[in-house]
N, C-alpha and C positions, 0 to 999 in steps of 0.2 A: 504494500500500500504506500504509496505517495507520502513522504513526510508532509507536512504541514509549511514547514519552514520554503521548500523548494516550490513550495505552491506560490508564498505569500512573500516571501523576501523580497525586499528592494529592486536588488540588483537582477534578478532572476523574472522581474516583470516585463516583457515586450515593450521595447521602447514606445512605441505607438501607442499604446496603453499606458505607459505613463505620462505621457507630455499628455494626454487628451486629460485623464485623470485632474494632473496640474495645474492643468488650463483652466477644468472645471473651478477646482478649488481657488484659482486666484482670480477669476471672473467673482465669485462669491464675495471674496476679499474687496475688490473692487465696488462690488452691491453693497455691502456691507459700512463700505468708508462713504460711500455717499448716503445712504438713511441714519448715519450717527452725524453729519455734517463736518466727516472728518477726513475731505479730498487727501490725495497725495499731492506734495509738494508744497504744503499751503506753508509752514514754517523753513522747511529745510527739503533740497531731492530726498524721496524717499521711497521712489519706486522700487527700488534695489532693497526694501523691506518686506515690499509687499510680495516678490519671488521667492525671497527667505521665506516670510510666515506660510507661503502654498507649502514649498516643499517640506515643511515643518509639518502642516495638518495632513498629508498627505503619507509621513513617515510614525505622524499617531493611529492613523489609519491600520496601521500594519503590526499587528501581535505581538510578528518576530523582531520587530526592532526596539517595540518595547519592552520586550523579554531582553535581549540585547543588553540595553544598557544600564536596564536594574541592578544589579551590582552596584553600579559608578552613583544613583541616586540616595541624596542623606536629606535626613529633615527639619535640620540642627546644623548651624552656624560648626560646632564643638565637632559634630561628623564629619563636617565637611573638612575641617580642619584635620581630622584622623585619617580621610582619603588620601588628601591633599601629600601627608606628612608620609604616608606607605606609599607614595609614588615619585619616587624624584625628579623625574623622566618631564620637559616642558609640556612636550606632546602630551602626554597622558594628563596631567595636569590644567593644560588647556581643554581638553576634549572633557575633561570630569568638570570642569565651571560651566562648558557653555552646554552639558546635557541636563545636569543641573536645572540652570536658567531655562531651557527651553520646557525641562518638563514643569517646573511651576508658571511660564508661561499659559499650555497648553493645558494644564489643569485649573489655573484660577480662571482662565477666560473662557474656555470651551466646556469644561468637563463640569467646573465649579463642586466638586469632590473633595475641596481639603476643611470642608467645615466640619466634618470629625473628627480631624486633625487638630481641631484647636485645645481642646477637650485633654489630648494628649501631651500636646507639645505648650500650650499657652499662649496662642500668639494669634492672633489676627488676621484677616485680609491683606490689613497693608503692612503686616511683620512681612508675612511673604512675601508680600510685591517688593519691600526692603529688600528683602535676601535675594530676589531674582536681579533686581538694579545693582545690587554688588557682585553676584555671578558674572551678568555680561560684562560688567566693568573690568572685571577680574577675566573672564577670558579675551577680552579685546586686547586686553595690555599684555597677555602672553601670545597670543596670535603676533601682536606687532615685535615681540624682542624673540622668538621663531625665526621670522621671517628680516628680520631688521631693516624695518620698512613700516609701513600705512600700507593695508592692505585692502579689496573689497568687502571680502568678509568682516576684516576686521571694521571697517568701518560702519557696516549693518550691524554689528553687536554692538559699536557704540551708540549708534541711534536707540537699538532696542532698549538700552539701559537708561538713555536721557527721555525719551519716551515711552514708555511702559508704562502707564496709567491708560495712555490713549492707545497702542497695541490691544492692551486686555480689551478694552473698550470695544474697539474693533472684530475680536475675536468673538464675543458673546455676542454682539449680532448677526457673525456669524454662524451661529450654532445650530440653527435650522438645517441650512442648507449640509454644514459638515457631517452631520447625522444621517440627511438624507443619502451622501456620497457614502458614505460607511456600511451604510447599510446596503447599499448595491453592488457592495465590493466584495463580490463572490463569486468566481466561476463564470458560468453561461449569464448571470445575470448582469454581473459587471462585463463581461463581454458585450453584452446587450446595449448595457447602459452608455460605453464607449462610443458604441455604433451608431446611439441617437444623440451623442452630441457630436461625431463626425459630419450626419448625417445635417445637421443644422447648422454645423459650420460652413457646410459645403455650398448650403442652401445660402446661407448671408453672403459667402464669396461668388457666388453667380450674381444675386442679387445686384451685387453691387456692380460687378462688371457690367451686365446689362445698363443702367444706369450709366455708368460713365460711354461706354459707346453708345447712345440712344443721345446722350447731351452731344459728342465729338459729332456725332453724326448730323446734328440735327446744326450744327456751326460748321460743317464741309457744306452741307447744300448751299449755304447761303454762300460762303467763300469760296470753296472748288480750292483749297489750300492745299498744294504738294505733301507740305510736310505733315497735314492733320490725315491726308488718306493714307500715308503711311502708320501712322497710330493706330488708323479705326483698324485698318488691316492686322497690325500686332493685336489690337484687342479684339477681333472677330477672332485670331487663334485661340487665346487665352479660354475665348467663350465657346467655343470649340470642343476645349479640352474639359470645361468644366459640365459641359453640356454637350456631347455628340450629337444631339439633333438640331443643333444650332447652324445655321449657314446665311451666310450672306455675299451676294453677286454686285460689284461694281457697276457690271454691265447693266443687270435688271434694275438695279436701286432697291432690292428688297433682301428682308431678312426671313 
């Protein structure tokens, strides 16, 4: 029988299924930042967050990853500092803050699961959101002496840390939607599911083609422009390609 792991791991998922996956997930993000009134780029670029946080909800998605790095996760300032101190290694070190950071991310904002945790440990909503903003802080500043440099990563985990009130924010209005994707992410169904947002992507890139040659077209009649019938001509392929039943004759003037 099929492990589990070889089913559902990351790396082992058809690329085309994960970029659509992705996609999904950061269109969501995208939905999400405008019904909280919280655009990208309104402070600082921050689109290079919004990539980060898909492939983040996209890797909560996944059992095996979070089987994965359980180990590396502590609930306590004082654990994290026992991880930290049994691994000397940057690497290892870097990677234990920022999965850290990411899984109290993903749980105060999507899961909202550590309110039992309070109970146990003493601490709050925003004790946590504390210790996730010193996590990223704490892996950014190992990412950069790594690499010895400012990196892109590294600079998405410093935004995440300067911003992490509005992240969380962002992510709880997401939680519809990441539910729904989670919940389709199985076999022939997430096969499925892939298929109707190809299927509707395909449909918007036609759309839109149409559209742009139907305007080029309708400003060659009136100009007879060299260089505009050479467009429509690229764009009749494009539409072509997107749509085999598509044709268009020079000669005739029809499509």
């Amino acid at each position: 029988m099929e492990k589990k792991a070889e089913r559902y791991f990351y790396f082992d998922i058809p690329k085309q299924e994960r970029e659509s996956a992705i996609g999904y997930l950061l269109n969501a993000l995208l939905k999400s930042r405008s019904a909280c009134h919280l655009s990208s780029n309104q402070e600082e670029f921050d689109e290079d967050v919004n990539i980060y946080l898909a492939h983040l909800l996209f890797a909560a998605s996944l059992p095996d990853y979070q089987e994965a790095v359980q180990r590396y996760l502590s609930r306590s300032v004082s654990e994290m500092v026992g991880l930290i101190e049994k691994n000397d290694d940057r690497i290892a070190q870097y990677f234990i803050y920022k999965v850290n950071a990411d899984h109290l991310m993903i749980h105060l904002g999507i899961f909202q699961d550590l309110e039992h945790e309070h109970h146990r440990f003493g601490k709050s909503d925003q004790q946590f959101s504390s210790m996730a903003q010193s996590y990223y802080n704490q892996a950014a500043d190992y990412n950069k002496r790594i690499y010895h440099r400012d990196t892109a990563i590294g600079s998405v985990l410093h935004k995440l840390a300067q911003g992490f009130p509005k992240y969380k924010t962002i992510l709880r209005c997401a939680r519809k939607d990441f539910f729904h994707f989670a919940n389709q992410f199985q076999d022939e169904a997430f096969q499925k599911f892939c298929e109707e947002i190809n299927q509707y992507e395909l449909e918007e890139l036609k759309n839109e083609s149409i559209d742009r040659f139907l305007d080029q077209y309708a400003e060659w009649l009136k100009t007879k422009d060299p260089l505009l019938e050479i467009r429509l001509k690229q764009e009749a392929k494009r539409l072509r390609e997107l749509d085999p039943n598509f044709s268009f004759s020079f000669e005739r003037g029809e499509t």
